[in-house]
N, C-alpha and C positions, 0 to 999 in steps of 0.2 A: 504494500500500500504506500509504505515512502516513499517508491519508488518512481511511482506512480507521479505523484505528489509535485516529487523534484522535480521529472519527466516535465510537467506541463508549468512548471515556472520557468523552464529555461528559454520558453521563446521570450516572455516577457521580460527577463532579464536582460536577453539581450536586445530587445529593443529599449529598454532604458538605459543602457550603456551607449548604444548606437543607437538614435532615435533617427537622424537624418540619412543614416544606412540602410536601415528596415524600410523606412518609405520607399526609397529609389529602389529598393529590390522589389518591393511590392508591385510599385506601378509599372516595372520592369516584366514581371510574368502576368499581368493583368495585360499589355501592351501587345506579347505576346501572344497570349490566350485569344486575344479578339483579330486579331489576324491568323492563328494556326491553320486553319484551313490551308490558306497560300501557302502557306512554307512547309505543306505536306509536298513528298518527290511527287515530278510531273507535273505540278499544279501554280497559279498567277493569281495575283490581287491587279486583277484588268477587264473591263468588261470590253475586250476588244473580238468577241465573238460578234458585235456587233457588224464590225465588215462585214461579215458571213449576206449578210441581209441586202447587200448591194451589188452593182456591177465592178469587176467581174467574179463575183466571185457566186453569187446569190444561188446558180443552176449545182453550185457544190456543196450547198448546206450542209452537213452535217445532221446524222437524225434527233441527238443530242442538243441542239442550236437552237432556241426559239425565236422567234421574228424580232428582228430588233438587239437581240441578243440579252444575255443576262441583267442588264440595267443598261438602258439606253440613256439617263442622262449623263451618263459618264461622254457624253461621245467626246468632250473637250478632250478630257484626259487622252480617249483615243486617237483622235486624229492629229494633237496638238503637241500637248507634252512629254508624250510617252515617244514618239516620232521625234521629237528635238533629243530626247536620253540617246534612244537609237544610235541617232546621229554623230552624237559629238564621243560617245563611248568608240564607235567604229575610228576614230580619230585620234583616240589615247595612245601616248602623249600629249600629243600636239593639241593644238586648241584651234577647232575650226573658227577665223573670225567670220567668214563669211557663206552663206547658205545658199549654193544655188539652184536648190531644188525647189524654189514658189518663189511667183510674186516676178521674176524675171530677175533675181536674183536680189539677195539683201542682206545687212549683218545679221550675224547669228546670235555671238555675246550680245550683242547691242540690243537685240528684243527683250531683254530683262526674266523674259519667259522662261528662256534656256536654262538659268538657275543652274550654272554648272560649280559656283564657286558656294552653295547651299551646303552643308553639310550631309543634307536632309538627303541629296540627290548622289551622293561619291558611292554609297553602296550599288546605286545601278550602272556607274561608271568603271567600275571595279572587280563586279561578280557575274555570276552569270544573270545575264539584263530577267530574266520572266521572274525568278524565283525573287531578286534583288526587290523588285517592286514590292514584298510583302518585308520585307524590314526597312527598307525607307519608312513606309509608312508607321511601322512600331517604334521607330526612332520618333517622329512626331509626337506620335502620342506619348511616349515615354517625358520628351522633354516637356511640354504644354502642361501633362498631369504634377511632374515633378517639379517645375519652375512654378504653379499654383501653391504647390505645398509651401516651398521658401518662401514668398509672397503672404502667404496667410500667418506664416510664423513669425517674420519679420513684423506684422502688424500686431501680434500679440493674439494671435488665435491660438487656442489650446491647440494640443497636439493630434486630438482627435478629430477636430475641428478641421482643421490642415489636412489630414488626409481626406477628410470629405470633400473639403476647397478642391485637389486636386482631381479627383475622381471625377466633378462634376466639369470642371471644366474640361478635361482631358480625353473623357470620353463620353462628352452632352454630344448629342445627337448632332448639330450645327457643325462641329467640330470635325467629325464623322462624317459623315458627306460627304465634305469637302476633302477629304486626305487625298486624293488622288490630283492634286489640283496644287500648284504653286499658292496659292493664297494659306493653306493650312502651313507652307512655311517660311510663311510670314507671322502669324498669329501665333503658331508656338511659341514664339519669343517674346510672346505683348508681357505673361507675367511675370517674365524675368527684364524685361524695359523697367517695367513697373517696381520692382524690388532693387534695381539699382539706383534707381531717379530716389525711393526710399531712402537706400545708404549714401548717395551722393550727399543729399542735403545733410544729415544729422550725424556722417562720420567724414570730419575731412579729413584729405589725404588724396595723394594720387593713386590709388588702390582701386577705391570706387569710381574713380574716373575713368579710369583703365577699362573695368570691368564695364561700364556703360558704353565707355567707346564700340567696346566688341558686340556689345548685344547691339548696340545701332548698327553695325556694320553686318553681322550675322542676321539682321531682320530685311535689310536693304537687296542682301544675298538671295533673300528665301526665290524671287521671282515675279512679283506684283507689286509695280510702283502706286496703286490705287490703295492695294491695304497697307502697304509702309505707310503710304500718307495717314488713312483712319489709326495704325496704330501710334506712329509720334504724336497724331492730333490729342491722343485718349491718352500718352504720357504728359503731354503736357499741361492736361488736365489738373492727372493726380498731383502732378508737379507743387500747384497751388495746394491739393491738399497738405503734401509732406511741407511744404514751408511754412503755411500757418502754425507747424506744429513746432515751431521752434523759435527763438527769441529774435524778437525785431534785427537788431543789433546786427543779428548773424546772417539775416535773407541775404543779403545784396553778395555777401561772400559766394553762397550756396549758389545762388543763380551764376555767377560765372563759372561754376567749377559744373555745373548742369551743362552752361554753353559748350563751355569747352570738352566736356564730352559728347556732345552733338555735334559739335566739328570733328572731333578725333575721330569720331566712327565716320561720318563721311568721308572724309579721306582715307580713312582705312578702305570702305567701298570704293575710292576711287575707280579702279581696276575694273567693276561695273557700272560705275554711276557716270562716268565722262562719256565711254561707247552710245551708254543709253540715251544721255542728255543729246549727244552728236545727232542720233539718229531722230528722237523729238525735235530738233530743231529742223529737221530737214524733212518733216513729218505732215503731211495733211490732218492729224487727228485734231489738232487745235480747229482747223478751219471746219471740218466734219461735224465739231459739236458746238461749234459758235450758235445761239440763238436754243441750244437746247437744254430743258431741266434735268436734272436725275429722276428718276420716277419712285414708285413706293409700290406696295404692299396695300390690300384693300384692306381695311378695319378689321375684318372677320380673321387676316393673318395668326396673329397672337394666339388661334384658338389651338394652335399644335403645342401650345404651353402642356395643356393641358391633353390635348388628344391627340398622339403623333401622327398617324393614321390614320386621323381623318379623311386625306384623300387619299389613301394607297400607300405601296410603298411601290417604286418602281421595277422590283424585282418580284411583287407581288398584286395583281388587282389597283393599278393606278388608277384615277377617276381622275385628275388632272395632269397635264406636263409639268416637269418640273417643278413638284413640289417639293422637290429637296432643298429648293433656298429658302424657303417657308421653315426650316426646321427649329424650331424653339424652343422644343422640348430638351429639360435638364433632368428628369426626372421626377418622381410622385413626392418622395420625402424629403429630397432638398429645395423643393417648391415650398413645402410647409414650414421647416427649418427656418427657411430664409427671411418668411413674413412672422413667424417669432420671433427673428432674432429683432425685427423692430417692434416689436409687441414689449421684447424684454428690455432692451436698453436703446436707447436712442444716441448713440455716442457722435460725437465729431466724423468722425470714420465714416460708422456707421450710416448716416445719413448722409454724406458726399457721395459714398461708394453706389446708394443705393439711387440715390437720387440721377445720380450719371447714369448709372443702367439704366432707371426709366426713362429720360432722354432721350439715350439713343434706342430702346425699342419702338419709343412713340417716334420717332423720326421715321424708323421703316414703315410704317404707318400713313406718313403723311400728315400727321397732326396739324389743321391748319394754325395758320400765325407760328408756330416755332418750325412747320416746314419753310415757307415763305422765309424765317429770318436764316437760317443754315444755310441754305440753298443757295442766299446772296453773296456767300462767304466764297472767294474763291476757293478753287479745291475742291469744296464741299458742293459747286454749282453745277459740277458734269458726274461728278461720282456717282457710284452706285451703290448710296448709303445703305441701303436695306441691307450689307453685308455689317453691318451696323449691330446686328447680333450679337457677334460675336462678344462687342463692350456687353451687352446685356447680362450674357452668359458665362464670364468672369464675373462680372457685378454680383450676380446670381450667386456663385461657387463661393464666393467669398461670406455674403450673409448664412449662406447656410452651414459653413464652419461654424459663424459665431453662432448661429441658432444651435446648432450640436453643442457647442461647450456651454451656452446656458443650460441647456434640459439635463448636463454631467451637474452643472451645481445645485440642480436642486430645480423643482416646479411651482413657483405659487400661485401658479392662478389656472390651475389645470383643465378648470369648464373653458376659459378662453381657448387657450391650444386646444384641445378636444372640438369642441364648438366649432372655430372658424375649421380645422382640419376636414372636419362632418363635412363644412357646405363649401370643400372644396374637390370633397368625395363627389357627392351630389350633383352640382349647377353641372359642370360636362356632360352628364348620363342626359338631365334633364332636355340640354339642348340636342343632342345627338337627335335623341328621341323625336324632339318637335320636327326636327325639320328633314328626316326621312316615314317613309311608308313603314309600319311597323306591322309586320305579318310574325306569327307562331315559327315556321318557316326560314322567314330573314334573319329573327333570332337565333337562331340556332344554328344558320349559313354563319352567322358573324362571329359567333361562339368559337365555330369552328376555325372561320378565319384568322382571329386573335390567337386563339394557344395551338390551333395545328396547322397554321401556316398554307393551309387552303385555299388555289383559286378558287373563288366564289364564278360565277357563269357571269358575261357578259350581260346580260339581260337585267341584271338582279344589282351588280357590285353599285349603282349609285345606292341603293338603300343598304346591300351588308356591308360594303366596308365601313360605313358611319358609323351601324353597328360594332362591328368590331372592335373599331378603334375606343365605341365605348365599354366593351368587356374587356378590352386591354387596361382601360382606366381603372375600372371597377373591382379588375384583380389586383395590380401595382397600388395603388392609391387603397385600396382597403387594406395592407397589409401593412402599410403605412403608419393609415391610423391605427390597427389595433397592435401595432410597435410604436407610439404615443401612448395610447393607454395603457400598455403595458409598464409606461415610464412612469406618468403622471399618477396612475394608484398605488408605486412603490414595487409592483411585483419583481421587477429586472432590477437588478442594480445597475452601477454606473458602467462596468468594463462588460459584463454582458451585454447591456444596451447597444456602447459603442460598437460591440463585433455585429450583431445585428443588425445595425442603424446601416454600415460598412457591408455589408454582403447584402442585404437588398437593394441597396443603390447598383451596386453590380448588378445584381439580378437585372436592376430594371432599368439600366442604359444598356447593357448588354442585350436583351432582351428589344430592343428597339434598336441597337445599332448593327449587331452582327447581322450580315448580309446586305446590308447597303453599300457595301466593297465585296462585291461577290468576289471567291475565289473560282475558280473556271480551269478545267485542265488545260494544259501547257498548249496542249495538241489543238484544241479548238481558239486558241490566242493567237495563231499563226496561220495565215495565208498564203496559199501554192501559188507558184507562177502558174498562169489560165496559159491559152494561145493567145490570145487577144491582147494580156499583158505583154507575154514573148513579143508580140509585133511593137510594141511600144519600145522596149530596151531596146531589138534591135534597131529600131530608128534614131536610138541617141547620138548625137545631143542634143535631137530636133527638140522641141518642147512640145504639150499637148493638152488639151483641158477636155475636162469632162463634165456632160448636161445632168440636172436634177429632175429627177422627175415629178411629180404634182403632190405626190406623196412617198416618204422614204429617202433612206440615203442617196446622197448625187454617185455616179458612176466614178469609180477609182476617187472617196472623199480625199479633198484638199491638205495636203501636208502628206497623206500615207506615201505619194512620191519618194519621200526619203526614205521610207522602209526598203524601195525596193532601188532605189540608184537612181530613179525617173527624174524629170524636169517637166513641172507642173508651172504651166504661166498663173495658175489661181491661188490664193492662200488664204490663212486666216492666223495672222499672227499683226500684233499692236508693236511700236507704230508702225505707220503705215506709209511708204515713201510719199513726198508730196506728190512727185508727177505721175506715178505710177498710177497713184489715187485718182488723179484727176484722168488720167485716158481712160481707166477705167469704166468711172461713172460717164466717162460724158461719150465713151462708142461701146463698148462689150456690151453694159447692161445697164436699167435706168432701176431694178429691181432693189428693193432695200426691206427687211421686214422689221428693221428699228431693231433689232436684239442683235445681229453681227452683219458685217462689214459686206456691201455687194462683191466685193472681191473676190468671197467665194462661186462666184453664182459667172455661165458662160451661156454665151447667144450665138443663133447660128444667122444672123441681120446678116445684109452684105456689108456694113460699116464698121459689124462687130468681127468679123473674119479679116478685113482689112486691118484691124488695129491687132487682132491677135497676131496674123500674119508679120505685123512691124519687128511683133516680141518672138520671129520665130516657132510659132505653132503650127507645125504640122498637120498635128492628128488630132481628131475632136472623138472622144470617146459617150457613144452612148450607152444607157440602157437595153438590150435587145427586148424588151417586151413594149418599149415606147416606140409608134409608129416612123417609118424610115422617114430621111426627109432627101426629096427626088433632085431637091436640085444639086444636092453635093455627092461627090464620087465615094464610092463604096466599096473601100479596099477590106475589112475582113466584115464577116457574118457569121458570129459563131453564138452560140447556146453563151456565152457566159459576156459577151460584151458584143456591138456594133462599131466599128472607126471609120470616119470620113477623113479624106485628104481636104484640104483648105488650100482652096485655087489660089490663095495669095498668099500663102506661106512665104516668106524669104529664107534662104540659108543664115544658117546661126553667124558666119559672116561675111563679108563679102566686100568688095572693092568699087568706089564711086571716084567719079573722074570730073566731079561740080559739084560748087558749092550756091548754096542761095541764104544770102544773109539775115534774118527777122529776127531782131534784136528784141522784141517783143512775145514775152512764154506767152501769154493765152493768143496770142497770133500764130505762133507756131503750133502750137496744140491744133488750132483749126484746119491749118495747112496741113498737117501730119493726117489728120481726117479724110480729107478730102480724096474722092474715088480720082480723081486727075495725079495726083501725088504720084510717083516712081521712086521707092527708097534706093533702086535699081542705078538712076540716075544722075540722082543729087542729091546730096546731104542737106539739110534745113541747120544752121548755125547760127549762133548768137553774135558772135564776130566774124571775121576773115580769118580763114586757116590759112598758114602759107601766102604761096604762091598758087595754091590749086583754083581753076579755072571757075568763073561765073556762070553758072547755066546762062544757056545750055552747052553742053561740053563740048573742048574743041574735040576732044577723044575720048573713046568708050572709055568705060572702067574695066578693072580687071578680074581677078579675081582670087579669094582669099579661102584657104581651111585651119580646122581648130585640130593641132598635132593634139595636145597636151591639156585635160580640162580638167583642175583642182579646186575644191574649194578656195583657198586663197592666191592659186597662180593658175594664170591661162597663158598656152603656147599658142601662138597662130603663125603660118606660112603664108604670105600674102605676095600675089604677083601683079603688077600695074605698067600699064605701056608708058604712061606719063605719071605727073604728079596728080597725085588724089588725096581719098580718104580710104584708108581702113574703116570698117565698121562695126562692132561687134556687137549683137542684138542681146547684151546684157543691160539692167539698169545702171546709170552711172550715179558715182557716188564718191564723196570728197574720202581720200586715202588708196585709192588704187594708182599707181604708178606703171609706166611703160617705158621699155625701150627697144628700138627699131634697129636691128643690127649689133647690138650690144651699145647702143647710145642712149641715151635718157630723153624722155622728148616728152611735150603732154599729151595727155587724154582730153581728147575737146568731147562736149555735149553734142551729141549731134540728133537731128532728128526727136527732136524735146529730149528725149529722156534717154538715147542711149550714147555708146560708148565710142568715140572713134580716135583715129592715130593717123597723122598725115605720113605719106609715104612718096617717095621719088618715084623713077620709074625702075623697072627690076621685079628679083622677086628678096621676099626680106625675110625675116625674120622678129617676130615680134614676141616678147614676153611684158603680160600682167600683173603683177603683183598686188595684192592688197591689206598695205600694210600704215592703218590711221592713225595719226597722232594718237585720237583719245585713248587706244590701245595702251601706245607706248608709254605717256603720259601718265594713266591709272596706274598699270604698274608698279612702276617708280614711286609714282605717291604714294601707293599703298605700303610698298615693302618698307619705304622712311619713315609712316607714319608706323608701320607696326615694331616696328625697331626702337622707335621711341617709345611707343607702350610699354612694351617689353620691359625697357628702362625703367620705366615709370614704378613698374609694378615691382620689380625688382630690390629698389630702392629700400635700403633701411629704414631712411625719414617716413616713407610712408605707413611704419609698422604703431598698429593703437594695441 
């Protein structure tokens, strides 16, 4: 029996020896746990069976493969992110700066997207890429849970407390969703921002600064400059809270040693913030969102507080699209927790912390008068606050620590907690109810859909999933309260309670989260070359876009290009070249559905084939089940894809022997339109190149090919009877360099937006390089600013 005894005091000992050790191992095998599926052999945290569902691949489903694939709103992840890891992994060492498989080619590092200098992302750069995906993602979670815990302890939340902070926010539902997605790592580092900005103000020293600099620099890294901005915005919030808390006298110190770790970590980012900055500034996005609001969330939003499934989940009986950004569910009992914890004490904290979270959820909202004043704020005017949750869902994790460490010291007023917990059981069930068809039937459809994970039948899922998601309530949220009552009549004591309190929160984010990152075997994550594709590689380096159909994925979606070596003129990656943008919109296609960029989207107009044409497309890829279209030539016809030749293709490059000078871009853009136009013949330029000839030419042009085509160097052989132009139907962009025989010479703009190199007569030899200051520049800054940290942290003086 002693034995026994000692036996089960030794965990607890050792977490009160190691209290900051226990935790991180905890949320280490919980991190674990809810990704294990993926990191079983054979198997991916991807729902990129979704290809499966489009051309060409759709006549190869798989029987296994449902429509659309295991969660379709992952498709970002698929077609976007997961295609840039691909990419720059096939290139380790080296770092590709430039991408020219979309778009007509464009930086790589510079889309902020790539997130190669992330932490989050080195294991898919590193290990084998499918299985890599399921510990990236536990590395998020790990840090977001355990950067919550430090956070809540640093505020003075009990220890049990802390680990509920972490739990909730680590793996709330919000959170979760998003992991396949650059924004989740950005946000893992919001409550470690938040605990430095803490110790910057109230311990000086270069230590904390140090350590600020890095998390600013580590959050800048994650891959979304929109959530970097919400999260310094939400630092520098609390910023005001941590200062208040300390003596007049001392602010003005504090705030410069806060600045100056908001400088230090951006120069530390350097390395990614110059590239990016380079490329916004050479970007259409500013002028694309001139005159537009960010939009909101409809009132009704919030109700996933309480009901996560109310519409579905995407992997089960959806009744809406994407309602994973709606996700706002934290859980039953850290909902309750966290409205006690202002029932019981109303602190400083307290009530900043809480009050900011409701802020920003009523922001996602639309709350009139405080939408309107945000909105005005730059930053905050084009954003897409409704990711604005996430502050919510910290704010959230944080009250329900302290609500957990009040109900350890004791309950006085036990009808109130019981009381409000009842009618928080209740009012959800209530509404479900009202506002679906309630049959004997439905009930027991939604019964089954809640705890045994049941399609319910199309016909029926608008009224059971409502249901459902209110038997998912009614189970979580009762267990809830009657572990409340449990506390408030005395039955549980204090370390009972806590292990209880702690294992149904698991229970019930896990229970809502697992499977919103489906795991999927390896084998159905990967795509066979079709014939139709084979016809595309071997036309390389032609480039080639592919049509959407009315409904479903477009043919070969945008970006998967890089999975397979292709050159795709279509993308969807931010920013967005200015010129690119603009021929774009103003010949391929006038199509826009307000949620992403026309860029993705291709037309078969004769003015839209003339501009593709400009960028070197060949091959237009269709759908084989969308009806043929007779006036273009019909080079393959097979079960898995349709491809048309594009009477106006140009070769990828080729030799002009005239120049026509239009100093003016939106004149030339028009000119470049125009069905009269011959890229054939003459170059359109902003100044005089050379000596090369004024249309019309006194002598033909010649003609050029591409020996050698690298992401950051292109070879080309160019032959010309006189002086001309080279051409090369890449986008031009400030940091490419050329030389013509081994000389250095410039790259002029030609033709709005692409690349050309004057040449004598002969045949030459041309090399591209593309190699941009903000490159070189970041670098440098970064490794002297991290050198300095280093120092910093190093230092003896900075030891308390």
């Amino acid at each position: 029996m002693l034995s026994r005894v000692v036996s089960a005091r030794r965990p607890l000992s050792a977490i009160r020896r190691r209290p900051t050790l226990s935790a991180a191992l905890a949320y280490a095998v919980l991190s674990v746990a809810l990704v294990a599926p993926a990191l079983l052999p054979g198997h991916t945290l991807s729902a990129s069976d979704y290809l499966w569902s489009g051309a060409p691949w759709s006549a190869e489903r798989p029987a296994g493969v449902q429509e659309l694939g295991s969660n379709y709103e992952e498709v970002d992840a698929v077609t976007q992110f997961q295609p840039f890891l691909q990419y720059a992994a096939r290139h380790m060492p080296d770092v590709p700066l430039w991408n020219p498989h979309q778009m007509g080619g464009r930086p790589f590092v510079a889309n902020s997207q790539s997130a190669l200098f992330s932490p989050f992302n080195w294991p898919t750069l590193l290990l084998p890429f499918w299985w890599s995906l399921g510990i990236a993602a536990a590395l998020k979670l790990f840090a977001a849970a355990f950067g919550t815990f430090l956070l809540a302890r640093a505020l003075a939340i009990r220890y049990a407390g802390a680990l509920m902070a972490g739990l909730v926010y680590g793996f709330g539902l919000f959170f979760v969703v998003w992991l396949s997605w650059p924004l989740s790592s950005v946000w893992a580092w919001l409550p470690w921002l938040l605990l430095c900005i803490w110790l910057v103000v109230r311990r000086p020293g270069p230590r904390p600064v140090a350590a600020l600099a890095l998390v600013v620099a580590l959050q800048y890294f994650g891959g979304h400059p929109e959530s970097s901005f919400h999260v310094l915005a939400a630092g520098s919030f609390f910023a005001l809270l941590a200062l208040s808390r300390i003596a007049r006298g001392a602010r003005l110190h504090a705030i410069g040693r806060l600045a100056a770790g908001l400088a230090a970590g951006s120069l530390l980012a350097a390395i990614a913030l110059l590239p990016f900055l380079e490329l916004l500034a050479h970007s259409g996005d500013l002028e694309n969102r001139a005159g537009r609001t960010g939009g909101h969330f409809p009132v009704t939003a919030p109700i996933n507080y309480v009901l996560p499934e109310y519409w579905g989940r995407p992997s089960q009986a959806p009744t809406q699209a994407f309602a994973f950004s709606r996700a706002y569910y934290a859980g039953a009992l850290p909902l309750m927790l966290a409205l006690w914890a202002l029932v019981s004490n109303r602190s400083r904290e307290r009530v900043a912390i809480a009050a900011a979270g409701a802020v920003a959820i009523l922001i996602t909202v639309g709350t009139p008068g405080l939408f309107e004043a945000v909105t005005a704020v730059p930053g905050f005017n084009h954003a897409y606050n409704q990711r604005l949750i996430i502050v919510g869902l910290l704010a959230l994790a944080q009250l329900a620590g302290w609500g957990l460490g009040d109900l350890l010291d004791g309950v006085r007023r036990p009808r109130l907690l019981l009381g409000g917990a009842a009618v928080l059981l209740v009012v959800p069930v209530i509404v479900a109810l009202v506002r679906v068809d309630v049959s004997a039937g439905a009930i027991g459809d939604g019964l089954a859909t809640a705890w045994g994970f049941v399609e319910p039948a199309k016909e029926t899922a608008k009224d059971v999933v409502p249901l459902g998601a209110a038997w998912l309530w009614l189970g979580l949220a009762g267990l809830a309260l009657a572990l409340l009552w449990l506390r408030a009549s005395g039955r549980v004591a204090g370390a009972a309670f806590t292990a209880l309190a702690l294992g149904l929160v698991v229970l019930d984010l896990f229970r809502v989260g697992m499977g919103q990152n489906p795991a999927i075997p390896t084998e159905h994550a990967e795509q066979p070359v079709t014939p139709g594709l084979q016809e595309l590689l071997e036309a390389r380096p032609a480039r080639f876009v592919g049509l959407a159909p009315p409904v479903g994925p477009q043919a070969l979606a945008p970006n998967v290009a890089m999975r397979y070596g292709l050159y795709d003129a279509r993308g969807y990656d931010f920013p967005i070249e200015r010129r690119y943008n603009r021929l774009w919109r103003g010949y391929v296609t006038d199509e826009e559905d307000g949620f992403a960029p026309p860029t993705l989207l291709a037309s078969t107009q004769p003015r839209a084939l003339a501009a593709l044409g400009l960028l070197g497309v060949r091959d237009i890829v269709q759908p084989p089940e969308l009806p043929a279209v007779p006036a273009l030539e019909t080079v393959y016809d097979g079960p898995d894809a349709r491809i048309y030749r594009n009477p106006d293709a140009m070769p990828r490059a080729w030799v002009v022997g005239a120049q026509r000078v239009i100093a003016d871009d939106d004149e030339q853009l028009l000119r470049v339109g125009e069905r009269l136009f011959d890229p054939r013949g003459e170059a359109i330029v902003s100044a005089p190149v050379g000596d090369v000839p004024v249309a019309p030419p006194a002598v033909r042009g010649g003609s050029a090919c591409i020996t050698r085509y690298e992401p950051d160097r292109v070879e080309l052989t160019a032959t010309s009877p006189g002086r001309g132009i080279a051409v090369l139907s890449d986008v031009h962009f400030p940091g490419w360099k050329a030389t013509v025989d081994g000389r250095e010479v410039p790259i002029e703009r030609v033709d709005y937006l692409l690349r050309g190199v004057p040449v004598g007569p002969g045949e030459h030899r041309i090399v591209m390089t593309y190699r941009p200051w903000s490159w070189r520049a970041g670098w440098i800054i970064s490794l002297l600013t991290a050198l300095g940290l280093l120092a910093a942290a190093m230092w003896k003086g900075g030891r308390r």
